[in-house]
C-alpha positions in Angstrom: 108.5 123.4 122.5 106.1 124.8 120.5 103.2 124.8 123.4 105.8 126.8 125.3 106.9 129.5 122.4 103.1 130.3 122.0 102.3 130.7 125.6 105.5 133.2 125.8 104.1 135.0 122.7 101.2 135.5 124.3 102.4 136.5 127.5 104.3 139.4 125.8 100.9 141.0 124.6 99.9 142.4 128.3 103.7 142.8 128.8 103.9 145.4 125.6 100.3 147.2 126.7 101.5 147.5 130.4 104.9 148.9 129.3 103.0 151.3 126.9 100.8 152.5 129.6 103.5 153.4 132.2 105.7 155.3 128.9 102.2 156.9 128.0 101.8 158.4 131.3 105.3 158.9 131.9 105.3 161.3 128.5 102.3 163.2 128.8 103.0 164.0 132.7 105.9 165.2 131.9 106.6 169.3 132.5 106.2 171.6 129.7 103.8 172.2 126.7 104.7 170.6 123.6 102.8 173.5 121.6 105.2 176.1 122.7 107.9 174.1 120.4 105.4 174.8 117.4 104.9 178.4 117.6 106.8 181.4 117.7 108.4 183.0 120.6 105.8 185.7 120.9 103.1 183.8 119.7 99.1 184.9 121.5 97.4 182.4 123.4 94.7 181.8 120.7 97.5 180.6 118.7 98.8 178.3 121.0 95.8 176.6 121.7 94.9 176.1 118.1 98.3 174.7 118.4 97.2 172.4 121.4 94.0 171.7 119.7 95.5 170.4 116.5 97.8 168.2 118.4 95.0 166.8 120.5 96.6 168.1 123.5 93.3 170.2 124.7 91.7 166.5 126.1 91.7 165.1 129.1 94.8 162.8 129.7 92.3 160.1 130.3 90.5 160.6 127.0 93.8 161.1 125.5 95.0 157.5 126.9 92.0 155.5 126.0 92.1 156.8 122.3 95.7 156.1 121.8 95.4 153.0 123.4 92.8 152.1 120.9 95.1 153.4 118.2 97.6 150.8 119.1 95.1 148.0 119.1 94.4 148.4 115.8 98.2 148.8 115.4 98.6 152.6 114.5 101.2 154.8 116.8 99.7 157.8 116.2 101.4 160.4 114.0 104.6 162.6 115.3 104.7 166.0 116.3 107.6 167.1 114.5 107.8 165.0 111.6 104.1 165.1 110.7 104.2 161.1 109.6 103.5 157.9 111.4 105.2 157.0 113.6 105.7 153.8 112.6 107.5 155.1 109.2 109.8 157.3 111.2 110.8 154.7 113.6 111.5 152.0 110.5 113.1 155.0 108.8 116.3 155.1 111.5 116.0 151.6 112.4 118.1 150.0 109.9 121.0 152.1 111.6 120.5 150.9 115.1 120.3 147.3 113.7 123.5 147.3 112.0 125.3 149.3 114.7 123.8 146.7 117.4 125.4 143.5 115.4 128.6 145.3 114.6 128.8 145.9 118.5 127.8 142.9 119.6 130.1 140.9 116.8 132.8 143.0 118.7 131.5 142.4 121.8 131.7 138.4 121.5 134.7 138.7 119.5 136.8 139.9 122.2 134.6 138.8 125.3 134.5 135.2 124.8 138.7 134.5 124.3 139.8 137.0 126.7 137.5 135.1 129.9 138.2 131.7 128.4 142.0 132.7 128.4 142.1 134.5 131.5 140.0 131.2 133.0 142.9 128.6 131.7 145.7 130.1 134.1 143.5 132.1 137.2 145.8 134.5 139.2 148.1 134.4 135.7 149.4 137.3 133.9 146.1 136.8 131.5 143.9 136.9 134.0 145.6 139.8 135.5 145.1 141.6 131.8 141.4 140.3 131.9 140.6 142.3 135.3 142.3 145.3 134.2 139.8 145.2 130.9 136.9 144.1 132.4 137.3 147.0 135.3 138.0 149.4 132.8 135.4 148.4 130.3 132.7 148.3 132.9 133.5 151.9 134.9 134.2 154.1 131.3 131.3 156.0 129.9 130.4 155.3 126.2 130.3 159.2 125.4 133.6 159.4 126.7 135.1 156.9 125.4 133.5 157.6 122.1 135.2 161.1 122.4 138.3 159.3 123.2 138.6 157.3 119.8 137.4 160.6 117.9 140.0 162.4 119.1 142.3 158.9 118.3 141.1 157.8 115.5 139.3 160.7 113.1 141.1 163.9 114.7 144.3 162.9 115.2 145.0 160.0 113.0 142.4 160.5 110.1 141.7 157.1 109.6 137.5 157.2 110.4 135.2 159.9 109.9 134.2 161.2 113.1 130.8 162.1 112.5 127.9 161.2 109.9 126.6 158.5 108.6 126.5 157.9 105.1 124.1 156.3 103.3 125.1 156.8 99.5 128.5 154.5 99.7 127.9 151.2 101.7 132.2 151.2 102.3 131.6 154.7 103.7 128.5 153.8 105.9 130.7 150.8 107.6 133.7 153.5 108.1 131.4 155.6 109.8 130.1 152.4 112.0 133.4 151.3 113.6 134.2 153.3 116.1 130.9 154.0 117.4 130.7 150.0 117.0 133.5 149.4 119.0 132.7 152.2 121.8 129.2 150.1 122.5 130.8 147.1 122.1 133.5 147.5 124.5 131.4 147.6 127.8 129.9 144.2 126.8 132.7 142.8 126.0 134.1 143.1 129.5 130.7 141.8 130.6 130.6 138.9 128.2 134.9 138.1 129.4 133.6 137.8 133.2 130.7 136.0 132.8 132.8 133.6 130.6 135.6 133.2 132.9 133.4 132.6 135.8 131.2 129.9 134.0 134.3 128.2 132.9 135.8 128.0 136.2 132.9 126.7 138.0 132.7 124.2 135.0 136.6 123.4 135.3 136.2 121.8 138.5 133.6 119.4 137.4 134.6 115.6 137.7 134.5 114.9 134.4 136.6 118.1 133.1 139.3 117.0 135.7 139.1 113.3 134.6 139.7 114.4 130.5 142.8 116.0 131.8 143.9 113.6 133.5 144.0 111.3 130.5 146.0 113.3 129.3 144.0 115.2 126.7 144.8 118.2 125.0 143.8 121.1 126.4 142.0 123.1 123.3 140.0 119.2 123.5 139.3 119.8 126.9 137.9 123.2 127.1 136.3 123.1 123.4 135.0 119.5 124.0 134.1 119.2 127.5 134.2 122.5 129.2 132.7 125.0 127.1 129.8 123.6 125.4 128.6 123.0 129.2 129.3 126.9 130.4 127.5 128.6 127.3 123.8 128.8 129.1 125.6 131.5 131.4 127.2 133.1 128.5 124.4 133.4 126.3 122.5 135.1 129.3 124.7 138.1 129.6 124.5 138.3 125.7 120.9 138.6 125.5 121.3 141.1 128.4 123.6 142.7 126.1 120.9 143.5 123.4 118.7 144.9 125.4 122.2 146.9 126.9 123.3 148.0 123.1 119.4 149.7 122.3 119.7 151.7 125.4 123.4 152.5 125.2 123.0 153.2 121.3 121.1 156.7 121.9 124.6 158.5 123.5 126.9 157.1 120.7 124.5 157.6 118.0 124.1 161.6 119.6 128.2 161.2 119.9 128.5 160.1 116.4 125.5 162.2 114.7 123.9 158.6 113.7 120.3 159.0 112.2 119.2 155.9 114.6 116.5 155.2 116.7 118.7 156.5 119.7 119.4 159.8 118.1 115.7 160.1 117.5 114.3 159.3 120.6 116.8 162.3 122.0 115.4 164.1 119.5 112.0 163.8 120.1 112.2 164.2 124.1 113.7 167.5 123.3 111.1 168.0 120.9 108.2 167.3 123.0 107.5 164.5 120.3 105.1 162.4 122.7 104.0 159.9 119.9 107.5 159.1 118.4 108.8 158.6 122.1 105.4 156.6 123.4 106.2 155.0 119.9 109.7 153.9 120.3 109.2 153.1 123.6 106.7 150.5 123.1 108.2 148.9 120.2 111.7 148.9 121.9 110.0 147.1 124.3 108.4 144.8 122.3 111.9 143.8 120.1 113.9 143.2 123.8 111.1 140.7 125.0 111.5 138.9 121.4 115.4 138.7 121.9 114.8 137.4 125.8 112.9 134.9 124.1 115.3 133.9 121.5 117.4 133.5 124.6 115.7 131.3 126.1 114.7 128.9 123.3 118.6 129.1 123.1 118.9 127.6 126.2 117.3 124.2 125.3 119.2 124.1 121.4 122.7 124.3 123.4 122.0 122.0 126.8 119.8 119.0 125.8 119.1 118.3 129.7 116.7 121.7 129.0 113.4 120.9 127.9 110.2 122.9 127.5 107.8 120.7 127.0 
């Protein structure tokens, strides 16, 4: 096991680079001049390309690549545009939002997902089950942003039970408030993933000999499903929840725009409106680098829940 964890670890090094290249490139090719942002509408060309010079922009891409890829050898980002800070700071700055609107989604997300396809898997064809496609259909084909607007308009406009925009930071009570409902509008979508994976792992694992042969000693069925069933259909499950994490940092930059969250999501959208080419080059790389650790979680995962998994 631990032979194997270090050879992942250092597999994800060439991994980060190579995805830091391609969002490199991807940024600085992309149209427009960051150093019209900076300036004013009528400002002279001299101005703007002090304005270019002082961002560094006046180099050849090529020169511009190898020292930023230096830069994040020796682990610095670079400094952002529009903040005027490291990029590093800013990104740690709005990540403790993302983090706790990611585990409030995916608590939500497993919450819901996990009963509804075990349920909907006990009886197939059943009035559950008929619920479960409904949810999962619907789940799966809405839009976060609109259903975000949806419980806005619900939930803060209507009812006045949740703020509808904001986050705030001075009252933790306040701060959770402001995290259900974009929580739930994240959470949602997975949790329709999460039920179908789950009802079609148990399934496949309900016809198994020995599931069929505790029934028909007549065990009960929570004893059935909690002892023989699913402790052998979790690897499936636990799969599409990884998937999920690296789903809820993608999908968290809508709802946190939605919302008005100061999160990394809301801050990448910033900064590509910006021109902000550090903090997105930044963000990218590092988002990057925290969905390869959870893939790895995942799979260490794999051998803690199925001993018949072995890594050595």
């Amino acid at each position: 096991m631990i032979s194997y964890l270090i050879r992942r670890l250092l597999g994800t090094i060439p991994i980060v680079l190579i995805v830091g290249a391609i969002a490199f490139f991807l940024v600085q090719l992309s149209p427009g001049d960051p150093a019209m942002f900076y300036v004013s509408a009528d400002a002279p060309p001299s101005e703007i390309e002090r304005v270019r010079e002082r961002l560094g922009l006046d180099q050849p891409i090529a020169t511009r690549f190898v020292y930023w890829f230096g830069q994040v050898l020796q682990g610095d980002l670079g400094v952002s545009f529009h903040q005027n800070r490291p990029v590093l700071e800013g990104f740690l700055a709005a990540l403790p939002v993302t983090l706790w609107l990611a585990f409030f989604s995916l608590v939500i997300a497993i919450a819901i997902g996990i009963p509804v396809g075990l349920f909907s898997a006990l009886r197939p064809n059943g009035m559950v089950d008929k619920f479960a496609t409904v949810f999962v259909f619907v789940g799966v084909s809405m839009p976060n942003f609109w259903l975000g607007m949806l419980l806005v308009l619900m939930f803060a406009v209507t009812l006045g039970w949740m703020p509808a925009q904001g986050f705030n930071t001075a009252n933790p009570w306040e701060a959770f408030r402001s995290l259900v409902l974009p929580a739930i509008t994240l959470g949602y979508s997975q949790a329709a993933l999460i039920a179908r994976m789950t009802r079609a792992s148990m399934l496949e694992v309900m016809r198994q000999d020995y599931v069929q042969t505790a029934r028909a000693k007549g065990l009960r069925v929570p004893v059935v499903l909690g002892k023989h069933a699913f402790g052998n259909a979790l690897n499936p499950i636990v799969t599409i929840i990884g998937l999920a994490v690296g789903s809820l940092a993608a999908g968290s930059a809508v709802v946190e725009v939605v919302f008005n969250l100061p999160g990394i999501g809301r801050l990448v959208v910033d900064s590509v409106m910006r021109r902000d080419y550090p903090m997105i080059q930044g963000i990218l790389l590092l988002t990057a680098g925290m969905i390869i650790v959870v893939n790895l979680i995942t799979d260490l995962l794999y051998a803690v829940l199925d001993p018949r998994i072995r890594y050595d």
